[in-house]
Each structure stands twice: as structure tokens, then as C-alpha cells.
Z-matrix of the N, CA and C atoms (Angstrom, degrees):
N
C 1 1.458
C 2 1.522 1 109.92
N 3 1.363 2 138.85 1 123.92
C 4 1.305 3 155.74 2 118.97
C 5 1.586 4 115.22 3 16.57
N 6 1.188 5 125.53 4 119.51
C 7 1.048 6 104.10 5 179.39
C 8 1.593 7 125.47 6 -114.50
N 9 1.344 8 108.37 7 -10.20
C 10 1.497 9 124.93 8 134.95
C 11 1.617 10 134.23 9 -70.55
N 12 1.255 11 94.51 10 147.57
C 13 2.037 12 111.73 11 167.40
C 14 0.854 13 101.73 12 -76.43
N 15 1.368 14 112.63 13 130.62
C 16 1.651 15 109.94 14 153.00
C 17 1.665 16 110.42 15 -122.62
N 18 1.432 17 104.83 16 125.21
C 19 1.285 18 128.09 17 -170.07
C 20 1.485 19 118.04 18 -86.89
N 21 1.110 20 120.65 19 122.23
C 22 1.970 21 118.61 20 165.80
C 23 1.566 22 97.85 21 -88.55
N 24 1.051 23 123.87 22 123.55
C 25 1.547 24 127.57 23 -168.21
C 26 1.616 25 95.86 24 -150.90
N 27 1.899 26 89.29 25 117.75
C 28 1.633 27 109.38 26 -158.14
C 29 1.885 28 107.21 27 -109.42
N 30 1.203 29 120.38 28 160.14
C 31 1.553 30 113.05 29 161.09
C 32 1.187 31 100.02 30 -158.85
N 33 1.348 32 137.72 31 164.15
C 34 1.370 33 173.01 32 126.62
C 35 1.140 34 94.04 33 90.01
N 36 1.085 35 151.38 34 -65.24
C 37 1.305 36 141.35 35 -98.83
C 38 1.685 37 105.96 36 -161.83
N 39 1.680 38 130.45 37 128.29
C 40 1.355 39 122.17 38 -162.02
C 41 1.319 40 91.56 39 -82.09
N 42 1.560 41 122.55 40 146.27
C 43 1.119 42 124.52 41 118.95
C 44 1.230 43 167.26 42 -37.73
N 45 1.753 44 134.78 43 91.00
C 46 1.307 45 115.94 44 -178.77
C 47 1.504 46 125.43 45 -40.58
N 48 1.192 47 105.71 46 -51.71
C 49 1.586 48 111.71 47 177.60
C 50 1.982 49 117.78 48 -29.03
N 51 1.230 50 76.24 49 -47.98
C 52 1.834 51 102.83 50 -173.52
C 53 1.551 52 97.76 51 -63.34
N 54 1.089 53 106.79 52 -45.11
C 55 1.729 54 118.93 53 -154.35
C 56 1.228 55 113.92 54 -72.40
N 57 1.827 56 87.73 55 -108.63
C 58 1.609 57 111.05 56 -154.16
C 59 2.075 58 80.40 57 -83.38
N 60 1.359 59 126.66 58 -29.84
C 61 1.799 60 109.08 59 -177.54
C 62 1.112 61 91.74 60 -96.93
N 63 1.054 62 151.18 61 62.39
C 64 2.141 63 144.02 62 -175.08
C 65 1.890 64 79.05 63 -100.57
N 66 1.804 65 73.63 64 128.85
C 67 1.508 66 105.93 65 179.39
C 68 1.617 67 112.35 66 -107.98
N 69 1.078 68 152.23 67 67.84
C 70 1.351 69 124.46 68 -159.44
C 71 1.795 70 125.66 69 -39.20
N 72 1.232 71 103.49 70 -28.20
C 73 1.575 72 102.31 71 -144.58
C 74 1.981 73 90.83 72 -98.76
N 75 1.628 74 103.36 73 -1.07
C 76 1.521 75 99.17 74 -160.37
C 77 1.630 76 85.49 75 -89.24
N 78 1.385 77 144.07 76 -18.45
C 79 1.157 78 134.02 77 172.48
C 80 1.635 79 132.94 78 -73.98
N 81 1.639 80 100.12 79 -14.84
C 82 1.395 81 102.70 80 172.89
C 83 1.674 82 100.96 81 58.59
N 84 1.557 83 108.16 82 -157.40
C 85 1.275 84 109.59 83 -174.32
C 86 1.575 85 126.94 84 -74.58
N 87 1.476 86 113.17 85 122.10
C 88 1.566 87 104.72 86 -177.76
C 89 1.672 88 86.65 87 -131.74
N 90 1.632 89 106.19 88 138.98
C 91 1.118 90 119.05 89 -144.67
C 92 2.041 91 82.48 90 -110.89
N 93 0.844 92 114.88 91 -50.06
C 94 1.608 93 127.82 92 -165.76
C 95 1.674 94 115.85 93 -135.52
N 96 1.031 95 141.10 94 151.44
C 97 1.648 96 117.09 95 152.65
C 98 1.798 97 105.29 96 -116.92
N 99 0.974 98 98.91 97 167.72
C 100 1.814 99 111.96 98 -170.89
C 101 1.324 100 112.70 99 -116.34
N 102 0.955 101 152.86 100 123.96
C 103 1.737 102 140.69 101 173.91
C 104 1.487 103 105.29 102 -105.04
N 105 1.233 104 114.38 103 147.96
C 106 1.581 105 113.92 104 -164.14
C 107 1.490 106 97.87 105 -123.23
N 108 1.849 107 113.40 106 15.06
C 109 1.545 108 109.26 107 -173.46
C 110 1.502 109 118.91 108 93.40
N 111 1.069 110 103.69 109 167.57
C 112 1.684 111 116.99 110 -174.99
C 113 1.676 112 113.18 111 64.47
N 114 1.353 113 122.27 112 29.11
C 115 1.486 114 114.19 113 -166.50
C 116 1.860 115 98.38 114 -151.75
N 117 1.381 116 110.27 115 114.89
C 118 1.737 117 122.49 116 169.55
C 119 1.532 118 106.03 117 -32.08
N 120 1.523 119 84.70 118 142.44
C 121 1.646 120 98.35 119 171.08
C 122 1.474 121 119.69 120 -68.19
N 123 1.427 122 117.12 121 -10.28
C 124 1.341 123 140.42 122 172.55
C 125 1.901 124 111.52 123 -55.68
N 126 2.063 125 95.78 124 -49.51
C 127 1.064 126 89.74 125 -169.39
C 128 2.058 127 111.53 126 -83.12
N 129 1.068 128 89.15 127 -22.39
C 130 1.842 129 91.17 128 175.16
C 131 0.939 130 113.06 129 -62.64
N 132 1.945 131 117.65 130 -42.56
C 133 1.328 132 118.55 131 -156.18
C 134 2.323 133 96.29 132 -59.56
N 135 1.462 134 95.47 133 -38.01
C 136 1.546 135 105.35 134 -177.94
C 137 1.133 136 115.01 135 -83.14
N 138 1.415 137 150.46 136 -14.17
C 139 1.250 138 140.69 137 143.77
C 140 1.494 139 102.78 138 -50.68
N 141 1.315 140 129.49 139 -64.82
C 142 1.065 141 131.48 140 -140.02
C 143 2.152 142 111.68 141 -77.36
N 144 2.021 143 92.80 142 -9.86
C 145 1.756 144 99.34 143 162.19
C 146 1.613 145 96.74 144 -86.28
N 147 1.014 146 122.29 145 -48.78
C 148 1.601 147 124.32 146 -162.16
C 149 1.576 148 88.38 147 -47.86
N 150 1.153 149 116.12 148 -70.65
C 151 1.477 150 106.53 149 -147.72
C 152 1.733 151 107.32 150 -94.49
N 153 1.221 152 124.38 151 -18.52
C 154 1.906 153 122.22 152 142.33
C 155 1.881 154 80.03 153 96.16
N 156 1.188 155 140.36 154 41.36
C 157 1.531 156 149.68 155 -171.21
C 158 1.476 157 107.61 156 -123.06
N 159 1.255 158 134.71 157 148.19
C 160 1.199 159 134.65 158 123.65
C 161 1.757 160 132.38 159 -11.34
N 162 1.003 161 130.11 160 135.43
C 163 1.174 162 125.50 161 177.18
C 164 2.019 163 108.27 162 -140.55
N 165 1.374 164 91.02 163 133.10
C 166 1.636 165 98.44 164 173.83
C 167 1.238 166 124.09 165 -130.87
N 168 1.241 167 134.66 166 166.19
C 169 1.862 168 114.47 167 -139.56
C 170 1.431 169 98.94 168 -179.84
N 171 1.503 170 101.08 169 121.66
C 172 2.044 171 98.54 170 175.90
C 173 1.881 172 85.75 171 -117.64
N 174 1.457 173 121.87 172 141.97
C 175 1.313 174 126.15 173 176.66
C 176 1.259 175 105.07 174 -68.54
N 177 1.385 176 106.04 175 142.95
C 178 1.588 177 111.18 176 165.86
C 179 1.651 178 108.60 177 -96.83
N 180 1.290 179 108.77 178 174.71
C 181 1.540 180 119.29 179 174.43
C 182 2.416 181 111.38 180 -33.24
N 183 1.352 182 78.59 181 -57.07
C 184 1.877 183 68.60 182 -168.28
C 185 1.794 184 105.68 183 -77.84
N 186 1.442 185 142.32 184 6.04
C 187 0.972 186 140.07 185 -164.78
C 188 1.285 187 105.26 186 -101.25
N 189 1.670 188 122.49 187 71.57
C 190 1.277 189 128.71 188 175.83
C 191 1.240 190 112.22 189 -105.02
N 192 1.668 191 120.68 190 -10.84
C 193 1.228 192 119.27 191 162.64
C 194 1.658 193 126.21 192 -63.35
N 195 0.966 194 112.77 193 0.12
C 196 1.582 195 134.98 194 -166.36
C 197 1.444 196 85.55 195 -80.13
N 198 1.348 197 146.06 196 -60.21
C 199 0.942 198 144.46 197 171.63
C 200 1.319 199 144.68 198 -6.01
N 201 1.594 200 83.61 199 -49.67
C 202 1.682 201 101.29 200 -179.67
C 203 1.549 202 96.48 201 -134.64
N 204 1.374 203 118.72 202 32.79
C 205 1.504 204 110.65 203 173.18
C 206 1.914 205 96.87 204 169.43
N 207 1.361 206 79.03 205 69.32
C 208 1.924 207 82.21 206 168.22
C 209 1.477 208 130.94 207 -69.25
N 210 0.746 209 125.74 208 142.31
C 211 1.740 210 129.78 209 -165.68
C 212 1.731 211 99.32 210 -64.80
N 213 1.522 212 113.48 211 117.17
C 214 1.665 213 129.35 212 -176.76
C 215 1.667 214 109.13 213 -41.89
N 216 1.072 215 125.96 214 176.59
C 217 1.071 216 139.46 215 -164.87
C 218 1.819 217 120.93 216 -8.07
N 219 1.429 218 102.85 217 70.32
C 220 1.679 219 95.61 218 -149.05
C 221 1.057 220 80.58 219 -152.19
N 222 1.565 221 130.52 220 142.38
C 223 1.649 222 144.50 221 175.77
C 224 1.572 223 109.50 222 -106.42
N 225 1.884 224 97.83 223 138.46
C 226 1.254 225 88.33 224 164.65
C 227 1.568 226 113.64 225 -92.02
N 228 1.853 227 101.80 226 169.07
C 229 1.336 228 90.52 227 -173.64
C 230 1.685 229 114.12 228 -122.52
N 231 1.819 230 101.37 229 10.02
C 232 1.236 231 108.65 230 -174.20
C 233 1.928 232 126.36 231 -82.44
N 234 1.342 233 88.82 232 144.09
C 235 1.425 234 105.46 233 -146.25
C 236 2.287 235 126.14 234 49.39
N 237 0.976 236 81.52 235 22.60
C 238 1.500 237 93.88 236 -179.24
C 239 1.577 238 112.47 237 -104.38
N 240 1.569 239 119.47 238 148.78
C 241 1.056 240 132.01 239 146.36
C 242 1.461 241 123.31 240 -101.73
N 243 1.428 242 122.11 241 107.16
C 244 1.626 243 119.14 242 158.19
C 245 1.308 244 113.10 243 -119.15
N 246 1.573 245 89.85 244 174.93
C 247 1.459 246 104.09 245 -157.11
C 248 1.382 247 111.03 246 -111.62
N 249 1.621 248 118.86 247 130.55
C 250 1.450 249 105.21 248 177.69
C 251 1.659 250 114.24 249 -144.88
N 252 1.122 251 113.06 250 132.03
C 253 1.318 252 103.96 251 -170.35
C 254 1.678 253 120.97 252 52.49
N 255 1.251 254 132.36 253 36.38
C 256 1.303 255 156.44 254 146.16
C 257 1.798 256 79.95 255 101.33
N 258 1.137 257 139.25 256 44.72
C 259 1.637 258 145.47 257 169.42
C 260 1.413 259 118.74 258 -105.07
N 261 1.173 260 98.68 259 103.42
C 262 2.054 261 84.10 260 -175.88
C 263 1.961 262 98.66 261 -77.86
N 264 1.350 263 126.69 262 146.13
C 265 1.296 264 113.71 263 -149.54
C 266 1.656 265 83.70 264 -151.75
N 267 1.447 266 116.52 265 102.57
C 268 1.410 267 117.80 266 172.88
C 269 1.945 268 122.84 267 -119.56
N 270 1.227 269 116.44 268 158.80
C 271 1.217 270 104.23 269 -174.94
C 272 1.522 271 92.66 270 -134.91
N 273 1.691 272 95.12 271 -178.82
C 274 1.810 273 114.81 272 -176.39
C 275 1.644 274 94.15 273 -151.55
N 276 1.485 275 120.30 274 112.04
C 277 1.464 276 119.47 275 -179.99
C 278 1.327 277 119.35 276 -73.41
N 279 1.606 278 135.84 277 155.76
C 280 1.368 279 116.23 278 146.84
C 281 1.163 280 104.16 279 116.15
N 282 1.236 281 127.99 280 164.18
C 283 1.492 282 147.04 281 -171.72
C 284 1.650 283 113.70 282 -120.54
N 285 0.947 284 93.29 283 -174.48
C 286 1.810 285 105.00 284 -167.11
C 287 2.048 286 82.05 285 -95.43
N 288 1.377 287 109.76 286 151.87
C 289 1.378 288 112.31 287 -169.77
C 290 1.659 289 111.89 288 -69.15
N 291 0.995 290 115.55 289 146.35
C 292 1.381 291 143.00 290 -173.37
C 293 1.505 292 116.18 291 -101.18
N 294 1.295 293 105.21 292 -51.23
C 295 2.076 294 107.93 293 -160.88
C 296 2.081 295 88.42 294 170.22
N 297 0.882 296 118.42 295 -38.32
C 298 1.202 297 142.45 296 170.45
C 299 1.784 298 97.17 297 99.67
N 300 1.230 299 110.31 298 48.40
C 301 1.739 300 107.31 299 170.48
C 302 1.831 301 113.83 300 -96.46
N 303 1.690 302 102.61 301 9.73
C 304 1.526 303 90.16 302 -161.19
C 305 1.703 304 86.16 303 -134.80
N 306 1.615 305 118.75 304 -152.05
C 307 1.710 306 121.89 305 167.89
C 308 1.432 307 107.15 306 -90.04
N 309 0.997 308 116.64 307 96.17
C 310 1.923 309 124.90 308 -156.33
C 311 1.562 310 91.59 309 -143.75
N 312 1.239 311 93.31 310 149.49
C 313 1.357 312 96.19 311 179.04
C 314 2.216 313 104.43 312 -168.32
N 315 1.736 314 104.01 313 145.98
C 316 1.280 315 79.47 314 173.34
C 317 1.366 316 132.80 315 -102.16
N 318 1.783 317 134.07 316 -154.38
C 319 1.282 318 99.18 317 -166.93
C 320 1.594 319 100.14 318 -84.05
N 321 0.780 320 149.39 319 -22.47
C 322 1.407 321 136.16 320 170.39
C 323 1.433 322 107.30 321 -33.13
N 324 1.182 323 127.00 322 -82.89
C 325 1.741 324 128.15 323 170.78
C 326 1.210 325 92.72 324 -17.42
N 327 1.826 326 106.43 325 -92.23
C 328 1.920 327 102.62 326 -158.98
C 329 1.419 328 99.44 327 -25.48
N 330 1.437 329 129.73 328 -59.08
C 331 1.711 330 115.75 329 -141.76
C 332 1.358 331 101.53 330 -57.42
N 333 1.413 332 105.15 331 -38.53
C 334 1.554 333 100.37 332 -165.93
C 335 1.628 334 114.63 333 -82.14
N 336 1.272 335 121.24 334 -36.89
C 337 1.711 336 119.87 335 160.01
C 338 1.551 337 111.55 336 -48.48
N 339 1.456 338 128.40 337 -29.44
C 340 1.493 339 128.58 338 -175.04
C 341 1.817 340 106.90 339 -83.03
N 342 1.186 341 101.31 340 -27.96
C 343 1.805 342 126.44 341 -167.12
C 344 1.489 343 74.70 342 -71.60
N 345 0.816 344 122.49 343 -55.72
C 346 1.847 345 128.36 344 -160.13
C 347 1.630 346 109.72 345 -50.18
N 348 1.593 347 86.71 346 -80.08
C 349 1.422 348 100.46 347 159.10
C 350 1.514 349 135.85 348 -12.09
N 351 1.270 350 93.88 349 -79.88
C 352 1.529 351 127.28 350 -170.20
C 353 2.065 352 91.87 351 -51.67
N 354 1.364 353 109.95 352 -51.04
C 355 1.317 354 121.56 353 174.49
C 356 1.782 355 106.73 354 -35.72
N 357 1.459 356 107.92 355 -62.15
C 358 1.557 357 122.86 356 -173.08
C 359 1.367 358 103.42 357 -67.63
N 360 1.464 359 126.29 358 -38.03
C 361 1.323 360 115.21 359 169.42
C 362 1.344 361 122.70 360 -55.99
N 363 1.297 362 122.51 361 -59.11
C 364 1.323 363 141.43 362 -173.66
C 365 1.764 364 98.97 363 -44.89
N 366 1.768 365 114.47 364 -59.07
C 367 1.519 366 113.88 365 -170.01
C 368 1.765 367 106.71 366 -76.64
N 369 1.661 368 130.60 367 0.82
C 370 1.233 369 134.64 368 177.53
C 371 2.134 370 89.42 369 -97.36
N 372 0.890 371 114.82 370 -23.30
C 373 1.272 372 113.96 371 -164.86
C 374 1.721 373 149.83 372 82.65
N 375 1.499 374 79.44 373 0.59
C 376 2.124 375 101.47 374 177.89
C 377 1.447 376 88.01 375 177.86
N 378 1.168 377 100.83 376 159.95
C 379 2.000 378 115.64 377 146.31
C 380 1.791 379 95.58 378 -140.69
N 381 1.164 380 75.58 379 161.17
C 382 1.752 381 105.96 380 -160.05
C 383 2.027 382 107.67 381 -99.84
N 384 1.412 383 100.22 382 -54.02
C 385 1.448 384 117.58 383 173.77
C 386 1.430 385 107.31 384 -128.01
N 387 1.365 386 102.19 385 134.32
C 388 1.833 387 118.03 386 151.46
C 389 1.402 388 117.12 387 -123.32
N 390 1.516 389 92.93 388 132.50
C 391 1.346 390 109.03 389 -172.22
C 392 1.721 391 95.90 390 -125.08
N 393 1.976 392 90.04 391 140.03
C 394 1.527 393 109.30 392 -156.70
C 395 1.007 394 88.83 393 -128.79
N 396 1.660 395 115.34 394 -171.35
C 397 1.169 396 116.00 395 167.25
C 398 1.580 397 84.99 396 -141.24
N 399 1.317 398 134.68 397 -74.68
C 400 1.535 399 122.94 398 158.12
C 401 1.109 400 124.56 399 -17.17
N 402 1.878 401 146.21 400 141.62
C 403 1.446 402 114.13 401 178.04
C 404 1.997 403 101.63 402 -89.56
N 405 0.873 404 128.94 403 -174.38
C 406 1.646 405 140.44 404 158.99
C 407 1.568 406 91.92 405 -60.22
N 408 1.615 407 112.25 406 166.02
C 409 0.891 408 123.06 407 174.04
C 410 1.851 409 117.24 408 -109.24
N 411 1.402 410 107.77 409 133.99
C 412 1.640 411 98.19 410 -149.42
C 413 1.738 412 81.73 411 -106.14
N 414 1.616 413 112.64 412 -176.63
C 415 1.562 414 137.00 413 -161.76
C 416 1.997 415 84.54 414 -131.63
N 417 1.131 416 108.17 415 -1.57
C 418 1.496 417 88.60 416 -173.95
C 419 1.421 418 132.13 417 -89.36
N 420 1.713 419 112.54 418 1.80
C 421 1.224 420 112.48 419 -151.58
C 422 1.542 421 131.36 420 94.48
N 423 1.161 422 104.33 421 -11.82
C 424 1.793 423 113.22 422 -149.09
C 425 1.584 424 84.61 423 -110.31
N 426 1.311 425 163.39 424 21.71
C 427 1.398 426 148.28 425 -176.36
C 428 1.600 427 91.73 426 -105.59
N 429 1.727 428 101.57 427 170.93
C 430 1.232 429 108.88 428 -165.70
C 431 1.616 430 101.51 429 -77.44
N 432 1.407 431 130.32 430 179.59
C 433 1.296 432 140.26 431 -148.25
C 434 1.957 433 84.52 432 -102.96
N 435 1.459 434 109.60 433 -65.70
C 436 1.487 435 121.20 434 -168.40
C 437 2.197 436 107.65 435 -69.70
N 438 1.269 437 99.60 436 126.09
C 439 0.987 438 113.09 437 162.59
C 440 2.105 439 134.33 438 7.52
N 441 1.677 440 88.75 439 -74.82
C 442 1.147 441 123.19 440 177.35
C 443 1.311 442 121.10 441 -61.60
N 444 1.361 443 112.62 442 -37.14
C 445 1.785 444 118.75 443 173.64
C 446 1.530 445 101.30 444 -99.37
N 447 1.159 446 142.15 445 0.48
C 448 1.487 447 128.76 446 159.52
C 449 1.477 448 118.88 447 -41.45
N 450 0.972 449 141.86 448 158.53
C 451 1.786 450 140.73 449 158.52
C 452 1.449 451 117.79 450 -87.65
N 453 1.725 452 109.37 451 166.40
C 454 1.233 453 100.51 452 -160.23
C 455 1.606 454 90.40 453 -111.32
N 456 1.539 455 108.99 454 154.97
C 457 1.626 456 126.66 455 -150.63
C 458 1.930 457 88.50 456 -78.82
N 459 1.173 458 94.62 457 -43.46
C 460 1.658 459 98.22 458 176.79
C 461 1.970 460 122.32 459 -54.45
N 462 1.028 461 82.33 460 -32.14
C 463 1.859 462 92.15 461 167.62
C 464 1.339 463 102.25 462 -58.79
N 465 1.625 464 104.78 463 -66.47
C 466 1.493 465 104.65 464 -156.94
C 467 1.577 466 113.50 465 -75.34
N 468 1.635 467 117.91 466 -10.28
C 469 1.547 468 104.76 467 155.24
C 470 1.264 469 122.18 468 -75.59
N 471 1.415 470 114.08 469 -19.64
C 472 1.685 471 131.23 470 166.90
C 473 1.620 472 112.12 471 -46.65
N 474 0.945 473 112.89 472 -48.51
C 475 1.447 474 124.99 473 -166.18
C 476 1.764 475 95.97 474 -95.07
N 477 0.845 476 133.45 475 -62.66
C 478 1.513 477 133.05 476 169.03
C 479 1.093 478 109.50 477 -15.23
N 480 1.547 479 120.78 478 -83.20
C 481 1.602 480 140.02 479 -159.87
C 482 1.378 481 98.91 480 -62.82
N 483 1.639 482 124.73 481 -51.10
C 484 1.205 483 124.98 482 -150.14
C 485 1.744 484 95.38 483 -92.56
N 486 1.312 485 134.31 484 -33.56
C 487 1.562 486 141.85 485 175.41
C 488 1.444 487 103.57 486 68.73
N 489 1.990 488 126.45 487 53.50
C 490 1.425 489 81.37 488 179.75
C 491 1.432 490 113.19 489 -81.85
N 492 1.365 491 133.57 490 -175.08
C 493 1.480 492 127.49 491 152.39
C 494 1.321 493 118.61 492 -12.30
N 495 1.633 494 116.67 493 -81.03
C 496 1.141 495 138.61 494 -152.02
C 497 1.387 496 128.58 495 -131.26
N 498 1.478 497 120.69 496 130.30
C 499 1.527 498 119.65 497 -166.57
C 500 1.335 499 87.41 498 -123.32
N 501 1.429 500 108.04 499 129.38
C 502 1.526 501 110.47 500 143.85
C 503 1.423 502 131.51 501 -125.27
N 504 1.403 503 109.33 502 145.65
C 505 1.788 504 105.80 503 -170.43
C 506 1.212 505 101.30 504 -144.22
N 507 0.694 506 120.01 505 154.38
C 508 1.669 507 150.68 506 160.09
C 509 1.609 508 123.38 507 -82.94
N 510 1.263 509 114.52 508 175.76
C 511 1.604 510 107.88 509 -178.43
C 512 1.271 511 122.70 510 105.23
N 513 0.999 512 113.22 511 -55.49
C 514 1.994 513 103.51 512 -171.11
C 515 1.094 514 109.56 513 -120.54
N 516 1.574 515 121.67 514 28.37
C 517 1.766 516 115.20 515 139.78
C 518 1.315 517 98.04 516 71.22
N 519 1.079 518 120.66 517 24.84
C 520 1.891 519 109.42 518 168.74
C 521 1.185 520 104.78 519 82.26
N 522 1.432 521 124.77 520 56.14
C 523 1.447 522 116.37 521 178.66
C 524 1.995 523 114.52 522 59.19
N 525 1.540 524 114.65 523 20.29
C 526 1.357 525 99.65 524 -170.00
C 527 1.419 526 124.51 525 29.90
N 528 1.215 527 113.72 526 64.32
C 529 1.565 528 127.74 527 167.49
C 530 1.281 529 117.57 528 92.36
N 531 2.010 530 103.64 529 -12.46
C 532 1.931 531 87.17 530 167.88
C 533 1.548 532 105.62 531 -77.29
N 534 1.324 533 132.01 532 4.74
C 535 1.648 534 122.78 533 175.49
C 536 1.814 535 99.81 534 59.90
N 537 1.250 536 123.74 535 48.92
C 538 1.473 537 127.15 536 150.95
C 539 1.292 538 114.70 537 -82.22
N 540 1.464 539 105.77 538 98.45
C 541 1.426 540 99.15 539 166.96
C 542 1.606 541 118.96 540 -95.58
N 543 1.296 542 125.47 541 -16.33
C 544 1.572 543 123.81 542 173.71
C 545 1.120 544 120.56 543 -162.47
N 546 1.569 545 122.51 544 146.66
C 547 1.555 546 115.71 545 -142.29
C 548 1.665 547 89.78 546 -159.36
N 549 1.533 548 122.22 547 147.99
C 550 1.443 549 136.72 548 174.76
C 551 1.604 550 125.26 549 -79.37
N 552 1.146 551 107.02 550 99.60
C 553 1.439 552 93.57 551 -173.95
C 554 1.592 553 95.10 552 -113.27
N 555 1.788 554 139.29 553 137.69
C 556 1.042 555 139.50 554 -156.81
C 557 1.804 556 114.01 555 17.83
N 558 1.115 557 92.76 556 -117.73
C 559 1.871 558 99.52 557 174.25
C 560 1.361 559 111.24 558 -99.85
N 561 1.490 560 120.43 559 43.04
C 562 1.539 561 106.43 560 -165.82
C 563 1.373 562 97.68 561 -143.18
N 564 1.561 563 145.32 562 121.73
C 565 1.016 564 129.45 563 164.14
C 566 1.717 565 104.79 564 -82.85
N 567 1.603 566 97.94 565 139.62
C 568 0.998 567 130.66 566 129.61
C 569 1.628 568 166.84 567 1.25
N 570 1.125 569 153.88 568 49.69
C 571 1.634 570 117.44 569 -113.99
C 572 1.750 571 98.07 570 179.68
N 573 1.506 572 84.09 571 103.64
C 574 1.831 573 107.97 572 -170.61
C 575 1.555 574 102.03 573 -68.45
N 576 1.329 575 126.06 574 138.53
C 577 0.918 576 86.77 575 -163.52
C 578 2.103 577 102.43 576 -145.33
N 579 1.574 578 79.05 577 41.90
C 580 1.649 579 108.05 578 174.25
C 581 1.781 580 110.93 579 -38.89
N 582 1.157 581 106.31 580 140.00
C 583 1.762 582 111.52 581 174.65
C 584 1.517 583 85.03 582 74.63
N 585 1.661 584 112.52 583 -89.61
C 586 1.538 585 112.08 584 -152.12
C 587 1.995 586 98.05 585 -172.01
N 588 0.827 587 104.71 586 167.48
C 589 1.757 588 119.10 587 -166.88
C 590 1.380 589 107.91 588 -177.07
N 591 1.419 590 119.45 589 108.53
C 592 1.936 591 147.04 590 178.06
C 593 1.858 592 75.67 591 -65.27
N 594 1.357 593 123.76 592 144.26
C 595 1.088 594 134.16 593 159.00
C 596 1.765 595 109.73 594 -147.89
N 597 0.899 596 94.05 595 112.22
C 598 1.688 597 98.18 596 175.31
C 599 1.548 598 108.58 597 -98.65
N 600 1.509 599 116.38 598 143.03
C 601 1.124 600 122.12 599 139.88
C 602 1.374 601 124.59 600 -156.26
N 603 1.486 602 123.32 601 -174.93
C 604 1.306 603 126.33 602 -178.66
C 605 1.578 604 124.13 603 -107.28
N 606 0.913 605 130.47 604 136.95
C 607 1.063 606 140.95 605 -155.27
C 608 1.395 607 96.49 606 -86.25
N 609 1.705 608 120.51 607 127.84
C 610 2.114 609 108.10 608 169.49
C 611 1.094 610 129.34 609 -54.07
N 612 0.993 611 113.15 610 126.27
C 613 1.579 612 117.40 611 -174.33
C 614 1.499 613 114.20 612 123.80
N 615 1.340 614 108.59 613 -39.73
C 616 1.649 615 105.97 614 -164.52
C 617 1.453 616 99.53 615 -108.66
N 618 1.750 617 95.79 616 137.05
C 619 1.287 618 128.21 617 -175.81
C 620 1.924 619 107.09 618 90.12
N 621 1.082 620 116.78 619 -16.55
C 622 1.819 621 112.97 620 161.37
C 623 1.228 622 114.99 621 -62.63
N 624 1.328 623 112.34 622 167.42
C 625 1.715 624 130.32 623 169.90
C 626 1.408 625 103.21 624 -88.00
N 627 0.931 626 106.80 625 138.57
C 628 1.597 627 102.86 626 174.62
C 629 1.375 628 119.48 627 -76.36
């Protein structure tokens, strides 16, 4: 047995690969897939026969059809902690506000949905993965130029205090043309995760000495 997850972790935008060229055997092991938002319940509901896995999912800004037709056998993960493969695995939906026609929200909300969070983390005792759909807001230079795709400051104390491993979000298309696909924020990478992104990790505990 494996002693890492290995994650298919999707955002905005379908994949050919996935699709109309879907290979089964070219993915090897995919343990779960993750949706980071911006993608029909149509397309999870069909990842999620192709590959016969679990699926977990925080909405992004245009996924208001979810509403009245949520993607089949697929968990949400907003404001929630679950557990998978010894992974506590939490999300925060939505974007920085728009017009308010989509899952937008401003930072006042985020702080207080992350305040929430951060609460459930603290009484679960760690989280392992956060899954966004907005990214955190970074000090590095590296956030988007326009307003709307910036991250929210409350994420990135979210992820600070709490350190899990791994954040994934969706939203800004790879840096809109700078091609950022993963970036250091405290002890936690980072990790846009537009089209699709293989993410492995290990669960605590397994593979240490006791």
C-alpha cells in the first residue's frame, strides 16, 4: 500500500486531456479529485464515473448552478472540515465581490467565514489541505494586477496560523499569463490549480517511526 494521496485537483477551465483525449491508464493512481470552482456539475459528475473516486468541491464565483443541480456523488467542502484518508480537508467558497451576480463575497464576509473555519480547525486540531477558490493574498509581488482576482488577507492569516501542507485554489488562470503554478506561503505550498494539478501528499503519521 502507498503511503501517499495522490490528488487530481481541478479549476476553471475543462480539460481536453480529461475529456474529449481522456486516457484512463495515462493517470496512473488518482486517489480523490478536488475542484477548486469555476467548472459544471456536468463536468465532475463525469470525472467522477471516469475515474470511480470521491470528489470534493468549494464553488467558485460562476457556480450558481450548483444550486439547483449540484454535481452527483461529490462533497461540499465549504466552511467544512472532512476527513479523508487520515487528511483533515477544508474549504472557503467564492471570490472577492464582482456586482454580487455570482459566489462573491467581500472581505468582511471572507474574514468572518475564515474566523469560522479557523475556529473548526483549531477544535479538529490541524488541517492538512485548504481548498479555495479565491487565492490568499501574497507579499510577493505575484497576485493578479485587477482588483477582483487579488486574494483575501483573511485566507492568508488562515493558512499562516493553522500551516496546513497544502492550499489549493482556483481563479486566476495561472497568474493570467505569468504561468504561476505554485508559490510558498509560510510552511504551506500554494498551488493554482487551473485545467488540473497531480498533487501528492502524505498523510501524518504514515511512513514515521513512532
Amino acid at each position: 500500500m502507498t503511503s501517499s494521496v495522490r490528488l487530481l485537483a481541478i479549476a476553471d477551465a475543462e480539460d481536453r486531456a480529461l475529456g474529449e483525449h481522456f486516457i484512463r491508464e495515462r493517470w496512473g493512481q488518482i486517489d480523490a479529485i478536488i475542484s477548486c470552482g469555476d467548472l459544471s456539475s456536468a463536468y465532475l459528475d463525469y470525472l467522477v464515473s471516469r475515474f470511480n473516486v470521491p470528489c470534493f468541491y468549494v464553488r467558485g464565483n460562476h457556480d450558481t448552478g450548483y444550486a439547483e443541480s449540484p454535481p452527483g456523488g461529490c462533497e461540499d467542502l465549504n466552511g467544512r472540515i472532512v476527513r479523508f484518508r487520515n487528511l483533515k480537508i477544508a474549504g472557503l467558497e467564492g471570490s472577492r465581490w464582482y456586482g454580487g451576480s455570482g459566489i462573491e463575497c467581500r472581505d468582511r464576509t471572507m474574514a468572518r467565514r475564515a474566523w469560522m473555519l479557523g475556529w473548526r480547525v483549531h477544535l479538529a486540531g490541524s488541517l492538512d489541505i485548504l481548498v479555495t477558490h479565491a487565492p490568499p493574498a501574497l507579499p510577493d509581488g505575484s497576485e493578479a494586477d485587477d482588483p477582483v482576482h487579488r486574494g483575501f488577507p483573511s485566507v492568508t492569516r488562515l493558512v499562516l496560523r493553522h500551516r496546513p501542507s497544502i492550499m489549493l485554489h482556483g481563479h486566476t488562470h495561472l497568474g493570467y499569463g505569468r504561468n504561476i503554478r505554485e508559490r510558498q506561503l509560510g510552511a504551506t505550498r500554494v498551488i493554482d490549480c487551473y485545467r488540473h494539478a497531480i498533487v501528492e501528499v502524505t498523510p501524518p503519521g504514515v511512513g514515521r517511526a513512532n
